[in-house]
C-alpha positions as CSV (number, residue, x, y, z in Angstrom):
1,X,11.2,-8.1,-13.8
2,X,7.7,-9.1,-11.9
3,X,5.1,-6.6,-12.1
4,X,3.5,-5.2,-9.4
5,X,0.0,-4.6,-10.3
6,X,-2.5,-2.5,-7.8
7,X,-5.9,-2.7,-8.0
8,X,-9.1,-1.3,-5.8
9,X,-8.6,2.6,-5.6
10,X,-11.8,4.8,-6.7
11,X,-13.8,7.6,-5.5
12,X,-14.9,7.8,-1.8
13,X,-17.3,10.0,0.5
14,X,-14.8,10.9,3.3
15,X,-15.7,8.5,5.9
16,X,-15.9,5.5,3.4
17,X,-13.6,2.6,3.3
18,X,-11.4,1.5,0.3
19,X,-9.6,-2.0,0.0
20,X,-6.3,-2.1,-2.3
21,X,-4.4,-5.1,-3.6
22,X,-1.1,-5.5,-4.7
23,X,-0.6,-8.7,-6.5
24,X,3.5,-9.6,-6.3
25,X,3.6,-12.2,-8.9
26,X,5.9,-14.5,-6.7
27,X,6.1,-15.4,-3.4
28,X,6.4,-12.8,-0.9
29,X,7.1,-14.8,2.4
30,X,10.1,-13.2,4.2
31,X,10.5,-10.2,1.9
32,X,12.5,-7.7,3.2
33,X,9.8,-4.7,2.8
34,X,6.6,-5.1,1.6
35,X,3.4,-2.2,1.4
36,X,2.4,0.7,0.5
37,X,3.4,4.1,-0.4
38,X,1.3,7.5,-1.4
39,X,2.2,10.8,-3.4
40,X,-0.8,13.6,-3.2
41,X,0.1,16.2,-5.9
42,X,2.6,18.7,-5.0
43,X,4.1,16.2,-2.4
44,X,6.7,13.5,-1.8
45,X,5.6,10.2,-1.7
46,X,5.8,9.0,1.9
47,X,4.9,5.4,3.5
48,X,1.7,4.6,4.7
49,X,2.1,0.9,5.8
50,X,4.8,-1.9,5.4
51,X,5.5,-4.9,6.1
52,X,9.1,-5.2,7.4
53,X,11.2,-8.8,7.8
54,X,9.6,-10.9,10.3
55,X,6.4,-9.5,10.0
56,X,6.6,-6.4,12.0
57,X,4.3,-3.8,10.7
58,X,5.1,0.1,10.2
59,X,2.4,2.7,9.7
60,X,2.5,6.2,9.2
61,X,0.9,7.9,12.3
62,X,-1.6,9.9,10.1
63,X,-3.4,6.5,9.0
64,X,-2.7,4.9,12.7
65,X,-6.0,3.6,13.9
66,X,-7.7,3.6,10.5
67,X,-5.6,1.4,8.0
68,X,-4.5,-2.1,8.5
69,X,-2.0,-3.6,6.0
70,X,-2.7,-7.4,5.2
71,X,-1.2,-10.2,3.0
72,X,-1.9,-13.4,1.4
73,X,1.2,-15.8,1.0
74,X,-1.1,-18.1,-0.9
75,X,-1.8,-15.9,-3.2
76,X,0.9,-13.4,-2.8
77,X,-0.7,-10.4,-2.3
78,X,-0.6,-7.8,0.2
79,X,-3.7,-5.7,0.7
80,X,-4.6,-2.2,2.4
81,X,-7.6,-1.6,4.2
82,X,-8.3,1.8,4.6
83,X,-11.4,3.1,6.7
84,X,-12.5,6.4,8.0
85,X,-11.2,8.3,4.8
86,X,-10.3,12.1,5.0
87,X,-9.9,14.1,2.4
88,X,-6.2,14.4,3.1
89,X,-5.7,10.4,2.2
90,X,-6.1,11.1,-1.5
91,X,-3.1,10.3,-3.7
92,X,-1.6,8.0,-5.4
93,X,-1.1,5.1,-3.5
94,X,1.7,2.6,-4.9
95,X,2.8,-1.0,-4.1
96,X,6.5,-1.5,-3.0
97,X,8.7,-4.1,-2.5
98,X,11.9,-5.2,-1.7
99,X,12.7,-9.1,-1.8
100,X,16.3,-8.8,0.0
101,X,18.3,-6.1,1.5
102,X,20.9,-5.8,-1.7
103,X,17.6,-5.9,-4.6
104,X,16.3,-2.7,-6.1
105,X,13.2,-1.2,-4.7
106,X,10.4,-2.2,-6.9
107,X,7.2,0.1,-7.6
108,X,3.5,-0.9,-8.8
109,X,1.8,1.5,-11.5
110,X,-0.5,2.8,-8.8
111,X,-3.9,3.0,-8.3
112,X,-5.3,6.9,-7.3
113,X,-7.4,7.0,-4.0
114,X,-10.2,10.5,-4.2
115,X,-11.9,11.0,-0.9
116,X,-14.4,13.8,-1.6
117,X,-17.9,15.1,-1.4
């Protein structure tokens, strides 16, 4: 199985800005589902932005305005930007994928997010 390594969280002021990557480790071009998820202790994980097929984006409405979800086919990556930081966006935040409808999901490691004085 590929891996799906994250990379980029770390400790932010709220306010601050954070850029994650997911590197894939094969092509991602017309994946089925492909973004990000978060899980804050005590909570289930929910989705903060994916990529569905044709390119259509989904974003949860609490990071609506503030996060943009990117992705480099060249390099087969899909990033996160994430601006304006609240305390409320730390967790856990996990790369996911799903190459084709009948494939398993597929989860990174993840990489924790801290947005704190």
């Amino acid at each position: 199985q590929v891996q799906l390594v994250e990379s980029g969280g770390g400790l932010v002021q709220p306010g601050g800005s954070l850029r994650l990557s997911c590197a894939a480790g094969e092509s991602i071009s017309n994946f089925n589902k492909i973004g990000w998820y978060r899980q804050a202790p005590g909570k289930q994980r929910e989705l903060v932005a994916v990529y569905l097929s044709g390119g259509v984006t989904n974003y949860a409405d609490s990071v609506k305005g503030r996060f943009t979800i990117s992705r480099d086919n060249a390099r087969n990556t899909v990033n996160l930007q994430m601006n304006s930081l609240i305390p409320e966006d730390t967790a856990v935040y996990y790369c996911y994928t799903k190459r084709f409808w009948w494939t398993n999901d597929r989860w990174g490691q993840g990489t924790q997010v801290t947005v704190s004085s």
